[in-house]
N, C-alpha and C positions, 0 to 999 in steps of 0.2 A: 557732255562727253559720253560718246558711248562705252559701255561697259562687257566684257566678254564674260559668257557664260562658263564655266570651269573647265567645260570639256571641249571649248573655243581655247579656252588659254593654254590650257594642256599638251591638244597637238600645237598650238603655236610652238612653246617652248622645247616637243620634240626637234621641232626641225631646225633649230638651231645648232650649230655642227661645232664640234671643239678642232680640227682642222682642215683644211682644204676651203676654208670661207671663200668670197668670195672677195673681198680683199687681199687674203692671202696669194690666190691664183692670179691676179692681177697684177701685184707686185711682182710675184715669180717669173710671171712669162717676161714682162718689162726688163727685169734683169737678167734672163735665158737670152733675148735679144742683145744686150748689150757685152754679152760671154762673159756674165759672171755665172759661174759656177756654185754650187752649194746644196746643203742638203738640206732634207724640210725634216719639220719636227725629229729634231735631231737628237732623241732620249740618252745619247750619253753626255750630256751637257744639263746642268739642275734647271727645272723651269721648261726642258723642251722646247727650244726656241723654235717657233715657225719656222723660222730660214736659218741655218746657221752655215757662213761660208767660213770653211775649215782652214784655209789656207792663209786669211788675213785672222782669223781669228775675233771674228764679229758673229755677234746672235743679234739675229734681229724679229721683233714680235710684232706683230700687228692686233691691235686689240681693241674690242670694239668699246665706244664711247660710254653704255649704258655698264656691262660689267666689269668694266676698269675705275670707274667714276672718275670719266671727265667730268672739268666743272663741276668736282662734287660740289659746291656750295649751293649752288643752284637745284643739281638733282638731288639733292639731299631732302632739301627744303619739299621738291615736288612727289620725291618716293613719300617719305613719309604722311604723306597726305592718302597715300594708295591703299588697297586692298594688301594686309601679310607685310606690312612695313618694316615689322623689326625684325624680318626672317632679310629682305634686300637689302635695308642698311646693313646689319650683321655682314653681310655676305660680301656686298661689294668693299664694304670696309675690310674683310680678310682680305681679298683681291688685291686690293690696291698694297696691303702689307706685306705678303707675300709676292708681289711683284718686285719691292724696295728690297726683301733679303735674296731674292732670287740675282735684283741686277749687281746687290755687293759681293755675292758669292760668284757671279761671271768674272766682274771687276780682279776678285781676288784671285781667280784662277787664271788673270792676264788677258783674258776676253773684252772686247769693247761692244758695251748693249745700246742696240737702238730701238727704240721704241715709237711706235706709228699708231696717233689714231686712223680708225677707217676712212672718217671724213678727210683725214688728211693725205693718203693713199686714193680715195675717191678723185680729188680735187686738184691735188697738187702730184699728181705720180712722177712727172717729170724730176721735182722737187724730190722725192723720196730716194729716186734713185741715185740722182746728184749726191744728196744726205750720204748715201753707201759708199761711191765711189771716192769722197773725199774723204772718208775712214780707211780708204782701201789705199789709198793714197799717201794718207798719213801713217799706214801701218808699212809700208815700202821705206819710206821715210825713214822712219824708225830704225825698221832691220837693216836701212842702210849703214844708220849712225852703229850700231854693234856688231856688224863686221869690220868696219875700222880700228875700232878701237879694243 
């Protein structure tokens, strides 16, 4: 396996973007087409959701498979075999923890979180969207039963 020289890995890891992925633009425009509405990294919401549509009250993140740890059991197994192992486990272990208090404090504040890996936005976008619009659905739902009552 080849190996990157430090100042190969370096700018690699510059160019990795905390928003506007390319995941994220993909989702967006998919949902701008079907007129949902929303705003992107939306900092008055904990966690900054990539998308957060205001009006159903859904944050939704898209987050990519390495710093989220999918599959930790597996990439775990493979990080730590790597170059600075216990600085990415460390790391993505925070990630994935502060992901879990971020989605019970949305939860808490009456928000519904969705969470998207890449691959799965890559692959399935139709899928993703569907994912939204039956939260949006169910959140109509909802506010229908408590104007009734």
């Amino acid at each position: 396996m080849d190996r990157l020289i430090p100042e190969q890995r370096h700018k690699n890891m510059q160019r990795i973007r905390a928003k506007d992925t390319d995941i994220e633009v993909i989702l967006r425009k998919a949902l701008w087409l079907r007129g949902i509405r929303y705003r992107k990294n939306y900092r008055a919401l904990p966690g900054t959701p990539d998308i957060a549509i205001t009006k159903y009250r859904i944050a939704v993140f898209c987050d990519s498979e390495f710093f989220h740890g999918a599959d930790w059991e597996k990439q775990q197994e493979r990080i730590s075999k790597g170059k600075n192992a216990g600085f990415w486990l460390d790391k993505i272990s925070h990630n994935m923890d502060h992901d879990r208090e971020v989605n019970a404090e949305l939860n808490g504040l009456g928000w519904k979180v969705i969470r998207f890996w890449g691959q799965d936005i890559k692959k399935d976008l139709s899928g993703c969207v569907r994912t939204i619009e039956e939260a949006i659905f169910d959140y109509k739902l909802e506010d229908k039963k408590r104007c009734h009552f």
